[in-house]
C-alpha positions as CSV (number, residue, x, y, z in Angstrom):
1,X,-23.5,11.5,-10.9
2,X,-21.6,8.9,-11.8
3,X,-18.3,8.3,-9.8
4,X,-15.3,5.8,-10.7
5,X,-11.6,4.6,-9.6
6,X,-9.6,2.5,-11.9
7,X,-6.6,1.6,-10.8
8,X,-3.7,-1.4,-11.8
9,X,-1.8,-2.7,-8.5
10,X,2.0,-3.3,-9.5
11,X,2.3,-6.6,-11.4
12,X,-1.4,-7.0,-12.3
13,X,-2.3,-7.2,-16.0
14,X,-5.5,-5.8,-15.9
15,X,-7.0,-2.8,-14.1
16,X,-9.6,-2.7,-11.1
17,X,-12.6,-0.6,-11.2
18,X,-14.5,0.8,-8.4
19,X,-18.0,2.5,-8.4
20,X,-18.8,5.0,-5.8
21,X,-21.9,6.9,-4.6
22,X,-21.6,11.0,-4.0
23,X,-22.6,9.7,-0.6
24,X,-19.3,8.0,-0.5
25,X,-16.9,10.2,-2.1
26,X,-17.9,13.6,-0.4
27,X,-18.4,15.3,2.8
28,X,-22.1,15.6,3.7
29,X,-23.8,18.6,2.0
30,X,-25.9,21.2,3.7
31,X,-30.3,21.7,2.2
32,X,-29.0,23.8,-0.3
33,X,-26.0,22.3,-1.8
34,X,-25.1,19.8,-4.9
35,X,-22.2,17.6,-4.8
36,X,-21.4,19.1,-8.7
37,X,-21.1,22.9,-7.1
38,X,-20.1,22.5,-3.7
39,X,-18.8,18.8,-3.2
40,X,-15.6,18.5,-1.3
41,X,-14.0,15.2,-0.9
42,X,-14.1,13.1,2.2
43,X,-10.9,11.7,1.7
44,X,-7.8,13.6,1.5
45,X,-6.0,10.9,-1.4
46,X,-8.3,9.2,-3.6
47,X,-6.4,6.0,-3.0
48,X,-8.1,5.7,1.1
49,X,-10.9,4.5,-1.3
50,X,-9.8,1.4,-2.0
51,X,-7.8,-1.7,0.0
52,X,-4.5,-1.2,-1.4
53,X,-1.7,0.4,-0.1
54,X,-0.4,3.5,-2.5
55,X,3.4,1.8,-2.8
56,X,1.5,-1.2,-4.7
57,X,-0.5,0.7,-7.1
58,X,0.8,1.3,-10.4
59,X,-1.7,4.2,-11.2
60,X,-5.6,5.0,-10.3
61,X,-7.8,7.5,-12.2
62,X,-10.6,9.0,-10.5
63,X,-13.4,10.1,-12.9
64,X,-16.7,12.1,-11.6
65,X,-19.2,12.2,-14.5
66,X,-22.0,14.4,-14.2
67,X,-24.1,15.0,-17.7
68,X,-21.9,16.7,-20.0
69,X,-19.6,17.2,-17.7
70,X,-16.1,15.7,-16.4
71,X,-13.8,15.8,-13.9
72,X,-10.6,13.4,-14.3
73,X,-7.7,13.0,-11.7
74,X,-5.2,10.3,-13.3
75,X,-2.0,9.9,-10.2
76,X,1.2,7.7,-11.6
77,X,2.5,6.5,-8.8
78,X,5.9,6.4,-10.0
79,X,8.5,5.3,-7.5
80,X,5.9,3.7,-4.9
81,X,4.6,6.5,-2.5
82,X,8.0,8.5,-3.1
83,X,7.3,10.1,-6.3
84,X,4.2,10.7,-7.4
85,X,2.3,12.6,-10.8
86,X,-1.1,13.9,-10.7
87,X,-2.4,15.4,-13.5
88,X,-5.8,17.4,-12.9
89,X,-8.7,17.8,-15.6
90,X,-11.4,19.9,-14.2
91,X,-15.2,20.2,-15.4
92,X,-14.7,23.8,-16.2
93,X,-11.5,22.9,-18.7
94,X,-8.8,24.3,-16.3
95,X,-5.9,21.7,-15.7
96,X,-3.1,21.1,-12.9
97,X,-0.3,18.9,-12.3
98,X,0.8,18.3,-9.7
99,X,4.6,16.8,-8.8
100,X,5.7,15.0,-5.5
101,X,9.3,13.9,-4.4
102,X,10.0,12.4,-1.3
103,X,13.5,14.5,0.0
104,X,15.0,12.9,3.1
105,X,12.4,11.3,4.7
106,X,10.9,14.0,6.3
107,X,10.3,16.4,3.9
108,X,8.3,16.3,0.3
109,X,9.0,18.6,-2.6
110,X,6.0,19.7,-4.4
111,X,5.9,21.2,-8.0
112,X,2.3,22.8,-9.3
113,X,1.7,23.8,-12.3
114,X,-1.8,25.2,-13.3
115,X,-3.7,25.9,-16.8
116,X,-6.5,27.9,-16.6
117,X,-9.4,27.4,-19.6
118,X,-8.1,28.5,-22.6
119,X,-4.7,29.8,-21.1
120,X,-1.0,28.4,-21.2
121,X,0.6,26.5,-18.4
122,X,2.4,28.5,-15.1
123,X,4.2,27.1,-12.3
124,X,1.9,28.4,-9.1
125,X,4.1,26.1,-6.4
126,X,7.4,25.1,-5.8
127,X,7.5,24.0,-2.0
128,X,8.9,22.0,0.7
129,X,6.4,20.4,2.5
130,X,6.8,18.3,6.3
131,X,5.7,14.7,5.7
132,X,5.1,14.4,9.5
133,X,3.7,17.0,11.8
134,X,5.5,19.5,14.1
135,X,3.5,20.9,17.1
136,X,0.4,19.4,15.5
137,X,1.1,21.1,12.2
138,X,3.0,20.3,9.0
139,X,5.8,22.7,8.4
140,X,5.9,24.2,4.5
141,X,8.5,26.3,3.0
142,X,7.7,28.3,-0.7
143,X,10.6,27.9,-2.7
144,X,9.2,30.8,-5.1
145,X,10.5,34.0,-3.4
146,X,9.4,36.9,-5.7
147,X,5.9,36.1,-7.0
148,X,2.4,35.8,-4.9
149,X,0.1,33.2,-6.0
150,X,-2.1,35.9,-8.4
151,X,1.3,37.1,-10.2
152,X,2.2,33.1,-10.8
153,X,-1.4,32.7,-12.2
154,X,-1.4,35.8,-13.8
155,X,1.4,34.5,-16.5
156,X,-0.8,32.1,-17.8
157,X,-2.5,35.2,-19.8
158,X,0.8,36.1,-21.2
């Protein structure tokens, strides 16, 4: 498995690349596990990878190769750590993008949209999210009101 990060800090020319192990990039696995099946990783942002701060980054592009097989996560990190663009590109074809907007400080609103192989594009997510924990817990508020999750998905077949 063949794990990368390239990334351009603001005002660089040229990008940076950084090779990881699956050692370093996921959670330990149990006897019976593979990091292609069941990896999850140990980091919450990709950017804890590497020594530089998310509001000097330009962009970074995580790419996990594993034979025929690719997994791409390319962030834009548009407006520092305020707004940010993910775009998702997983080894089974499905896609997601994923939108973030920092709203007064506090809060951050979060746009998914999700594209299942070989289906069209749906909005699954439209939320408020707490950028700083409450009680020992981040508060989250679904701006969708009259759709569950499986409904949302579900109009990517239509």
């Amino acid at each position: 498995m063949k794990i990368t990060l390239r990334y351009r800090v603001l005002g660089e020319e040229d990008d940076e690349v950084v090779s990881l192990t699956p050692e370093d990039y996921f959670d330990p696995l149990d006897a019976d596990e593979t990091y292609l099946e069941h990896g999850i990783a140990a980091k919450f942002f990709d950017h804890e990878h590497i020594d530089v701060q998310p509001g000097k980054l330009k962009y970074l592009i995580l790419t996990i190769a594993e034979a025929e097989l690719t997994m791409i996560v390319r962030t834009q990190y548009l407006d520092g750590e305020d707004v940010l663009l993910q775009h998702f590109k997983g080894f089974d074809g499905s896609e997601r993008l994923i939108i973030s907007k920092s709203e007064d400080g506090d809060w951050i609103h979060i746009v998914r949209l999700e594209k299942p192989p070989n289906l069209d594009w749906t909005m699954t997510s439209n939320e408020l999210a707490s950028d700083v924990p409450k009680d020992g817990r981040f508060e989250s508020q679904n701006l969708i009101k009259n759709w569950s999750y499986d409904e949302l998905l579900g109009f990517a077949e239509m």
